[in-house]
C-alpha positions as CSV (number, residue, x, y, z in Angstrom):
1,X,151.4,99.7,188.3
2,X,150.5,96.1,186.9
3,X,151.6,93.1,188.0
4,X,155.1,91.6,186.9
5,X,155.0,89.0,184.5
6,X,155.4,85.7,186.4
7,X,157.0,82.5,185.5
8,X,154.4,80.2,184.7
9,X,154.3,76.6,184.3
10,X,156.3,74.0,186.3
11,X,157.7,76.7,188.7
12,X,154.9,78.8,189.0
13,X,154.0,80.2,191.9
14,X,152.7,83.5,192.9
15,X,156.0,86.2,194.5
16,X,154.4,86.4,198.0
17,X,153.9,82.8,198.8
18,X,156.2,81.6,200.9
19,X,160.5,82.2,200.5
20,X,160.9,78.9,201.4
21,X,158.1,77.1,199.9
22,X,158.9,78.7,196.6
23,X,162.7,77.6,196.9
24,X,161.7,74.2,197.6
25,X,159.4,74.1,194.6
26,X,162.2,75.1,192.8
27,X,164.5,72.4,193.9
28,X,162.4,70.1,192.7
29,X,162.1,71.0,189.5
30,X,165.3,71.4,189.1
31,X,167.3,68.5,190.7
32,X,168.5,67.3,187.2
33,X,170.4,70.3,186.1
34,X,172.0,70.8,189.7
35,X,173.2,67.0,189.4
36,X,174.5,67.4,186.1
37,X,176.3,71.1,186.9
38,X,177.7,69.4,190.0
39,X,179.2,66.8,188.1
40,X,180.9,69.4,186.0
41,X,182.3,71.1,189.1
42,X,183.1,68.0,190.5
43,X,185.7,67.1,187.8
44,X,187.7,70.5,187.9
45,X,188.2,69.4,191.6
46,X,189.1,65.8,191.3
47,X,191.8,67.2,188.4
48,X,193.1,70.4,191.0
49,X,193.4,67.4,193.7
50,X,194.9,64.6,191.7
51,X,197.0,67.3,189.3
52,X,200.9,65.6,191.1
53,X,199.6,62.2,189.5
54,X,198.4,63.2,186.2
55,X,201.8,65.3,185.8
56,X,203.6,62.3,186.4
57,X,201.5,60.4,184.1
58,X,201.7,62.3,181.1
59,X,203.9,65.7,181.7
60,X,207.3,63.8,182.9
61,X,206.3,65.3,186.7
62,X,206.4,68.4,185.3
63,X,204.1,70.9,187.7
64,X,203.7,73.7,184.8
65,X,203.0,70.4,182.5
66,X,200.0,69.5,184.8
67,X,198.4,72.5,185.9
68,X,198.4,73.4,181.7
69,X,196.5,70.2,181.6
70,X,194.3,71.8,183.7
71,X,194.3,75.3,181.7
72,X,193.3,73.6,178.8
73,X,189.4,73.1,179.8
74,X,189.4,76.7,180.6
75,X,191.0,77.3,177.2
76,X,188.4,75.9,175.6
77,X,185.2,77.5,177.8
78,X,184.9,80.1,175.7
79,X,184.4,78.4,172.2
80,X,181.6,76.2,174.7
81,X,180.2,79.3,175.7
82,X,179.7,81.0,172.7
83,X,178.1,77.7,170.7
84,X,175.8,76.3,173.2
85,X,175.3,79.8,175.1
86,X,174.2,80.9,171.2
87,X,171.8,77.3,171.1
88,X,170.2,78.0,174.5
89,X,168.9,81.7,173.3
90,X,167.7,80.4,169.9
91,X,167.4,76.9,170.0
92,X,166.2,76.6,174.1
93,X,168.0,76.0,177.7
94,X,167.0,72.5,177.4
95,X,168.4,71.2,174.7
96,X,172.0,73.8,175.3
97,X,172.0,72.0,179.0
98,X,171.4,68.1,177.6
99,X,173.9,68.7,175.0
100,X,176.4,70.1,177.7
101,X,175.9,67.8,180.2
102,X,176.3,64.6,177.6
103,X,180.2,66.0,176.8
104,X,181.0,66.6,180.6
105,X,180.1,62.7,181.0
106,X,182.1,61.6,177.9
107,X,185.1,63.5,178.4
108,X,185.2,63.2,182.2
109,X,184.7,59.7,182.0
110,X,187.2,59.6,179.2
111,X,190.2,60.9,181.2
112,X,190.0,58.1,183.8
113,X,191.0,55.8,180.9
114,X,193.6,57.1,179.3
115,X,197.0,55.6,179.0
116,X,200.1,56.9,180.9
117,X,203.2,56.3,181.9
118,X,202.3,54.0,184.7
119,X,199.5,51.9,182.7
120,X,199.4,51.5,178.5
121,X,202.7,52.7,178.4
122,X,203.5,52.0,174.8
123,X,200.6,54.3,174.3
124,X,201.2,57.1,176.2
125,X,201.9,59.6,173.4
126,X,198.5,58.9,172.6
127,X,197.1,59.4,176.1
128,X,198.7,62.5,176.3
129,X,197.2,63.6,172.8
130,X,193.6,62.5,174.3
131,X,194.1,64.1,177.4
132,X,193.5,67.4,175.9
133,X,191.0,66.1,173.9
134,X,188.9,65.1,176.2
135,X,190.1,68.1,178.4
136,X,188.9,70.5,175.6
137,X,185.7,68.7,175.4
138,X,185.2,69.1,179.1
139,X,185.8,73.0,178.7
140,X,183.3,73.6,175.6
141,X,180.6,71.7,178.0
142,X,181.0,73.2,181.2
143,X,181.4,77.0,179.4
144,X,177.9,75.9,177.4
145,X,176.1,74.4,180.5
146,X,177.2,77.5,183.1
147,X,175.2,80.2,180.9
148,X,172.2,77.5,180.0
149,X,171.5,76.8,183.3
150,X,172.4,80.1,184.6
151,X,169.5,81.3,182.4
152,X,167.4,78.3,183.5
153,X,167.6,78.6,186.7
154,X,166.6,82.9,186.8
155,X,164.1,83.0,184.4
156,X,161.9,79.9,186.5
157,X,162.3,81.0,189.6
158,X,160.0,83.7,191.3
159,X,161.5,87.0,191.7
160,X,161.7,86.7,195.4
161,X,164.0,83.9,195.3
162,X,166.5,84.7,192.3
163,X,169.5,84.8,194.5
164,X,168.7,82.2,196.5
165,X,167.7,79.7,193.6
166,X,171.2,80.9,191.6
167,X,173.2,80.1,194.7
168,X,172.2,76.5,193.5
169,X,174.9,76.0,191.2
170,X,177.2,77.5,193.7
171,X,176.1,74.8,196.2
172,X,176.1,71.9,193.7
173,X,180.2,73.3,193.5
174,X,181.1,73.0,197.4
175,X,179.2,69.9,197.5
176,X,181.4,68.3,194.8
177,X,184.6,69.8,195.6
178,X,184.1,68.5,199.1
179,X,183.1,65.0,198.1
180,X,186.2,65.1,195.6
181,X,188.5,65.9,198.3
182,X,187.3,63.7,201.2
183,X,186.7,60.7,198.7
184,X,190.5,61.3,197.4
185,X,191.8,61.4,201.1
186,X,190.2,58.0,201.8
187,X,191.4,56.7,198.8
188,X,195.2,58.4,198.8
189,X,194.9,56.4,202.6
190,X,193.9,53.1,202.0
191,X,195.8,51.8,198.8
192,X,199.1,54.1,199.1
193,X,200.5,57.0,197.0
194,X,202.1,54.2,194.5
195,X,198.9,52.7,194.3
196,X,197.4,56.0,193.7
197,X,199.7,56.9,190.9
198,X,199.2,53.8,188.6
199,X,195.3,53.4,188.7
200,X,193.7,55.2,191.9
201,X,193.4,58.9,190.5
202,X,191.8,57.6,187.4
203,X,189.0,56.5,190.0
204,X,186.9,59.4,190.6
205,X,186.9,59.9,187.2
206,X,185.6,57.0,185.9
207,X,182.6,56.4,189.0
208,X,181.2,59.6,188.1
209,X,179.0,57.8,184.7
210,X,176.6,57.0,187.3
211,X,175.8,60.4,188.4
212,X,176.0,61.6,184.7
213,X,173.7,59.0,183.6
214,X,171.0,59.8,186.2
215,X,171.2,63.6,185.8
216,X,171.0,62.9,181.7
217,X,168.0,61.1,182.9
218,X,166.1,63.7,184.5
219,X,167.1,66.5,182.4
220,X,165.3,64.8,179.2
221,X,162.0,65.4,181.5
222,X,162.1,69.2,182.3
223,X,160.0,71.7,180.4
224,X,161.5,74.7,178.7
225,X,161.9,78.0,180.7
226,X,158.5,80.1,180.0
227,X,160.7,83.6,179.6
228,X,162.1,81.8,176.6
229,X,159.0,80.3,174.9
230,X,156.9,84.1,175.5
231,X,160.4,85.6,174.1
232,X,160.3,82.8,170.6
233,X,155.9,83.8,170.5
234,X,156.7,87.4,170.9
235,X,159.3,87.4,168.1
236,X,157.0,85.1,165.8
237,X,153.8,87.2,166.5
238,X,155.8,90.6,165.5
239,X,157.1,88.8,162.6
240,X,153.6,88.0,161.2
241,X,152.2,91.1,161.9
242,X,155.2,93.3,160.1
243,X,154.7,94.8,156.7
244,X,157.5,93.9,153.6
245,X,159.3,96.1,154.5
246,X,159.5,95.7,158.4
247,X,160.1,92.4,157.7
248,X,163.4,93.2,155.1
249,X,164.8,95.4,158.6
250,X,163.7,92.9,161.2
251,X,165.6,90.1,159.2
252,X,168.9,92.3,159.0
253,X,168.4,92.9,162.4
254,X,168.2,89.5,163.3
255,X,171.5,88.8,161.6
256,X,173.4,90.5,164.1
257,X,173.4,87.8,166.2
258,X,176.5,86.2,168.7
259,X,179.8,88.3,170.0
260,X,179.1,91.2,167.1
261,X,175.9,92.3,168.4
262,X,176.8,91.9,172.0
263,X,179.5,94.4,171.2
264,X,177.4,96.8,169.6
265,X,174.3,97.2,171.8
266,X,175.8,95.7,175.2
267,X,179.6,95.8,175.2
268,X,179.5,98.2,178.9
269,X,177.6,95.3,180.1
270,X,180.0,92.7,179.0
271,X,183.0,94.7,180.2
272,X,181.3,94.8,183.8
273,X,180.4,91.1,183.8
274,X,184.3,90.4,182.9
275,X,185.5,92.8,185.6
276,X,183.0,91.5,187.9
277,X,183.9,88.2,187.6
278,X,187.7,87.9,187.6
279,X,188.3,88.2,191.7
280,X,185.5,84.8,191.8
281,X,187.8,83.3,188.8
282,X,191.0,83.1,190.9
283,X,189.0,82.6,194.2
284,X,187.2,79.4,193.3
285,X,190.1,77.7,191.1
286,X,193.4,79.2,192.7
287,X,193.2,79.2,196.8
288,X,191.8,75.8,197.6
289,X,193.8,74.0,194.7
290,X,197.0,75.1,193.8
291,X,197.8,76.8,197.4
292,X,197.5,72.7,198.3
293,X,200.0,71.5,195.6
294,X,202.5,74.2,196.0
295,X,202.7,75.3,199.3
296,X,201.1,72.8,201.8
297,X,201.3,68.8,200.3
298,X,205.3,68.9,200.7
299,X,205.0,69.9,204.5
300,X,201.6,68.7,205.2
301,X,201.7,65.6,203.4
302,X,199.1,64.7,200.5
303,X,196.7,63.5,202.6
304,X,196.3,66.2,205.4
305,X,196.5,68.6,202.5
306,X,193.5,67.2,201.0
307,X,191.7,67.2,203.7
308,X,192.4,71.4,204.5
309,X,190.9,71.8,200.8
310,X,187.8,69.6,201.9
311,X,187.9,71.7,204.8
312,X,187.6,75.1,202.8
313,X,184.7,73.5,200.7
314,X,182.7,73.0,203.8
315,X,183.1,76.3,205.1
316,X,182.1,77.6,201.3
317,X,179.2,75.6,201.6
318,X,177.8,76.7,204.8
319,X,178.5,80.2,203.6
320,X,176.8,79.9,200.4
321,X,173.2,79.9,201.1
322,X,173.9,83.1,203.3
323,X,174.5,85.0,200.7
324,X,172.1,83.7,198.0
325,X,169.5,85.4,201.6
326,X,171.3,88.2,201.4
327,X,171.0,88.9,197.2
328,X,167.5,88.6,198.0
329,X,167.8,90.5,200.9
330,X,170.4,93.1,200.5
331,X,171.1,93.0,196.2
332,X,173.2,90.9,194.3
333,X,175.3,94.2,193.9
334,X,175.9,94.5,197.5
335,X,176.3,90.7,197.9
336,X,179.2,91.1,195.6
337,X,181.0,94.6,196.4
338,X,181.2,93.0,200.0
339,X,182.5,89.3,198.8
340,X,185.2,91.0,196.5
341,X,186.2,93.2,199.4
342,X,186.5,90.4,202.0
343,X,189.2,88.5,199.2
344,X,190.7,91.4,198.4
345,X,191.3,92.1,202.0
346,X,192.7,89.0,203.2
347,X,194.2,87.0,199.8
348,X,197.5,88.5,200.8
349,X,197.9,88.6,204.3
350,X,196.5,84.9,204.6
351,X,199.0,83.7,201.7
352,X,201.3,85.1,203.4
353,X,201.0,83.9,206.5
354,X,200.4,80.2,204.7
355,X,204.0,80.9,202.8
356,X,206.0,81.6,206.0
357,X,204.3,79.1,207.8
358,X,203.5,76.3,205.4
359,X,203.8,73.2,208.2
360,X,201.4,75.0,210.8
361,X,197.8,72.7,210.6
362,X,196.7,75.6,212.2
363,X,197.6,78.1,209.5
364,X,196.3,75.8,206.9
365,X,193.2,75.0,208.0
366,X,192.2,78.8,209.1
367,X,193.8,80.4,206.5
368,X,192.4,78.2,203.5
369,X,189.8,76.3,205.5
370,X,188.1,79.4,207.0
371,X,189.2,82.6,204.9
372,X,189.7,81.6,201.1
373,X,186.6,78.6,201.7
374,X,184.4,81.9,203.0
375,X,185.3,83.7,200.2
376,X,184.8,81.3,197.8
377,X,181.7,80.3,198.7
378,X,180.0,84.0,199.4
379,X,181.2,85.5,196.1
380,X,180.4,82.2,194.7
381,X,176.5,82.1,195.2
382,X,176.1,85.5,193.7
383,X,178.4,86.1,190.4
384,X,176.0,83.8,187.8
385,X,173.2,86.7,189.2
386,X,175.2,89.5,188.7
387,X,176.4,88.6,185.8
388,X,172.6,87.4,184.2
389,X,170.9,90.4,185.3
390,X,173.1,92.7,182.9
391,X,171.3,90.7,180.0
392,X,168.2,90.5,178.1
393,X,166.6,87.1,177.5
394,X,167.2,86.4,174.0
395,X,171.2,87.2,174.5
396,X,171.5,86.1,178.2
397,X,173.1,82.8,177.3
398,X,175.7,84.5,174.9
399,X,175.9,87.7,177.1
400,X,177.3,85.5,179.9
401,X,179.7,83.7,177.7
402,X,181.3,86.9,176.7
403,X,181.9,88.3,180.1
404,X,181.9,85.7,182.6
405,X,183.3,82.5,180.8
406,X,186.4,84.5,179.4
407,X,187.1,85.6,183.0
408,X,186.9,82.1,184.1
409,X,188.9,81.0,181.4
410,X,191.9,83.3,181.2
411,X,191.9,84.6,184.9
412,X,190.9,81.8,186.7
413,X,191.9,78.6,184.8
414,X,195.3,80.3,184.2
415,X,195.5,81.2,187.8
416,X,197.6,78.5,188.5
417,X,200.4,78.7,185.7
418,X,200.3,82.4,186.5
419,X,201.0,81.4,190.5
420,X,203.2,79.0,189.8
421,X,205.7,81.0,188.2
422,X,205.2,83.9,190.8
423,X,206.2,81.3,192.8
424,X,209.3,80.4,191.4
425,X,210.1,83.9,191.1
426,X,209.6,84.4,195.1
427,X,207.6,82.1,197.2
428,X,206.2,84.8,199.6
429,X,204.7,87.9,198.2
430,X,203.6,88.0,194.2
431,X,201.1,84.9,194.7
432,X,199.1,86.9,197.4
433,X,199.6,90.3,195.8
434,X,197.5,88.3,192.5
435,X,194.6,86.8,194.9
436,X,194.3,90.5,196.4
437,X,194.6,92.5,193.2
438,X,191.7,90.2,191.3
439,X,189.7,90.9,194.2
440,X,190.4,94.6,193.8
441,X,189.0,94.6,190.7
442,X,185.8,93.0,191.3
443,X,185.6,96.0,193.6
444,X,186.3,98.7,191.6
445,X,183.7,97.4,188.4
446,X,181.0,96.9,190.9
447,X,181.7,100.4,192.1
448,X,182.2,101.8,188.6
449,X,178.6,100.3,187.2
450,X,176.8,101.6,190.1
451,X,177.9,104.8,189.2
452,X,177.6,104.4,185.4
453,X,173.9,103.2,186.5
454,X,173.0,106.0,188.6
455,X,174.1,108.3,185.6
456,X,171.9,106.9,183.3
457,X,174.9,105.2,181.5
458,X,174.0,101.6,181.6
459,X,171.0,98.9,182.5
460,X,172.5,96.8,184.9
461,X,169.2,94.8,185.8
462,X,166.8,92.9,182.9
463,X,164.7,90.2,185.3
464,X,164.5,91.7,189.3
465,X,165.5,95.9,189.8
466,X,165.4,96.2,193.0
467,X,167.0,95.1,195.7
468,X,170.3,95.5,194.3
469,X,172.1,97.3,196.3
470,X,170.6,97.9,199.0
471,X,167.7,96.4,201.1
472,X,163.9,96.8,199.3
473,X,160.6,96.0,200.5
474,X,159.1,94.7,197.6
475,X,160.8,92.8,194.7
476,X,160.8,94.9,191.8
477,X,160.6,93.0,188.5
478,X,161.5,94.1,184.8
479,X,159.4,92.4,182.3
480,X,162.2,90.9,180.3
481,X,160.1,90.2,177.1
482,X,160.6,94.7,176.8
483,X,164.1,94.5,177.2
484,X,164.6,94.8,173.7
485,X,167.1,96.5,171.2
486,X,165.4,98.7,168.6
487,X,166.5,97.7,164.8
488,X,168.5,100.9,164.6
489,X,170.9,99.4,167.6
490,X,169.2,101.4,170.1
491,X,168.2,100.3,173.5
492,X,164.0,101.2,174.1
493,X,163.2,101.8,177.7
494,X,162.2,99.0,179.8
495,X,158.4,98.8,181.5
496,X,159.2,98.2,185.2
497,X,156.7,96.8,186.9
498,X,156.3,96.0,191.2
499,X,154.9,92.8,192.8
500,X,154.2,92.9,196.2
């Protein structure tokens, strides 16, 4: 069999020269949109740590008032998702991620400015009107700039390294999370919680321009992804080449285009990319921030509490890169049957044992130090993968936005509310019984498409086939540019082709 079609320009390099030679190459093409996506991740953990001080700011101390606040991004993801994720298949990943990135600085920036109760007083009604402004804005960014440089960062890096070079963006996450929380610890310590409630949590905030400046920077000088540019020549070669009446289908084809056409020719694959995604929603946004506020800061202390979080983001860290080995290794399929598994196991035993034991350092620090920061962080590396793979090229960016950012949205940035008022209604079992159940099914739709995709049912892989569940000893590539839907809504068979 030929060759697979390789990524050429500023990543290229051939599939069988070195793992780690061709990850490092990667890295450095591709330091701008990490920055910039940790910067987005960065601010949904400085809000999760400081959420007590922005309540008491502009929701009257309210703790439902602030973690809505913090729904509201997550809210607006979607809407994000589906505008730039539709710009980055028709318009390009680099302009999708630029336009992303410049909202996540303005309306990041933005919040640490605001006036509240404690500071512009007179204007607080109007703070409170532009904190969900600027919230919002956060929320159509970071849903645009997740697909874009989901996209980006698969379709330039070698086969052999897709898992591996995806886990990125889960890194760039543990890394900000962590600096968030150790930075706020510090902070929280050296001026005092007063301190901190009148100007400190605006703070992280506001210092994160620089960062957002510098990633803006770099991301002006990388070059667009080649699957993107062959997909736009392939398109306006066929176009030229078509008689009148090819054209007159071809162009009512082409208007099927966003959430309609997603749910006519891929809607099993977006149902598997929301059901495979909702156990990493509430892992990643519920565990290491509202477990902190509600059940440990009161006995703990907001400091020591901070620093269990930071402690859960190291862990994630460390973990991370394992399994972006193992995706390459073992499948991103396997990589994510086994993460969901390991939450699903222990999100209610371990919430538990936090609940009935919320003063223990001990429990705190193992139980969302060690177990939710290892889950995070393993499930973590792999979902953007899983979920990419179930998507063509030219409808990857929207494909994602339609599966993955509505589980992010409604599972995991609602994850707190929903805790919080399973917590109210008994502080021991219904919060743990949610982290197990969202695990459990991750499970089940990772299960359920490998057997719709033995049966013929479904195409669960468009950019690497094999391994995918299961170790391989060659990468096994699908030339994306044939991934294509026929004009009658049919899906033609792929040309699967082996590197070695």
């Amino acid at each position: 069999m030929v060759a697979a079609r390789e990524v050429k320009g500023s990543a290229e390099k051939p599939i069988n020269s070195g793992y780690l030679s061709n990850f490092l190459q990667l890295l450095y093409i591709s330091w701008p949109l990490l920055l910039g996506n940790t910067l987005e991740w960065y601010e949904f953990g400085v809000y999760g740590y400081v959420e007590k001080d922005i309540a008491a700011n502009f929701f009257d101390g309210s703790a439902v008032g602030g973690w809505l606040g913090f729904a509201v991004t997550f809210a607006a993801r979607p809407l994000g998702g589906f505008v730039l994720g539709w710009i980055a298949d028709n318009w390009g990943r680099k302009t999708s991620v630029n336009l992303s990135l410049a909202g996540m600085i303005i309306g990041t920036v933005g919040q640490g400015l605001l006036p509240g109760k404690y500071w512009g007083s007179e204007f607080r009604t109007l703070g409170l009107v532009l904190l969900v402004m600027t919230r919002a804005l956060q929320g159509i960014s970071a849903g645009g700039e997740i697909g874009a440089i989901s996209c980006y960062m698969m379709e330039v890096s070698p086969i052999a390294t897709l898992g591996m070079a995806v886990a990125q963006i889960s890194i760039g996450s543990q890394i900000a999370w962590a600096f968030a929380s150790g930075f706020l610890a510090y902070l929280r310590a050296a001026i005092g919680n007063d301190a901190m409630l009148v100007w400190g949590w605006r703070v992280p905030f506001v210092i994160s321009i620089v960062p957002g400046i510098i990633a803006l920077w770099g991301r002006n000088r990388i070059q667009e992804t080649e699957v993107f540019l062959e997909e736009v020549a392939d398109i306006s070669k066929a176009s030229d080449s078509t008689t009148d009446a090819e054209t007159s289908i071809t162009h009512a084809h082409k208007s099927e285009v966003g959430i309609l056409h997603l749910l006519k020719c891929y809607w099993p694959n977006l149902v598997i990319g929301f059901g495979g995604s909702v156990g990493i929603a509430t892992m990643w946004f519920v565990p290491p921030f509202w477990t902190l506020s509600a059940v440990l800061a009161e006995h703990l202390g907001p400091v020591d509490s901070l620093w269990v979080g930071n402690s859960a983001q190291l862990v994630g860290l460390c973990v991370t890169p394992l399994a972006g080995w193992l995706a390459d290794t073992k499948g991103v399929a396997w990589t994510m049957l086994t993460g969901a598994g390991f939450f699903a196991a222990t999100g209610l035993p371990v919430y538990m044992w936090l609940s009935f034991d919320p003063a223990s350092t001990v429990a705190a620090y193992v139980g969302v130090g060690f177990f939710f920061g290892a889950a995070q962080g393993y499930s973590g590396a792999t979902i953007y993968l899983f979920v990419a793979e179930l998507f063509p090229a030219k409808v990857r960016g929207q494909g994602i936005a339609s599966s993955y950012n509505l589980a992010i949205s409604f599972v995991g940035g609602f994850g707190s509310m929903i805790c919080q008022a399973l917590f109210v209604i008994s502080p021991h079992l219904p919060p743990g019984l949610w982290f197990s159940g969202t695990g459990f099914v991750s499970v089940i739709t990772v299960v359920l498409a490998l057997l719709l995709q033995k049966r013929g049912c479904v195409q669960l892989t468009h950019r690497r086939s094999a391994p995918y569940f299961g170790s391989s000893k060659a990468a096994v590539a699908v030339d994306d540019s044939k991934a294509t839907v026929a004009v009658d809504g049919s899906v033609r068979p792929v040309e699967v082709s082996v590197s070695v």
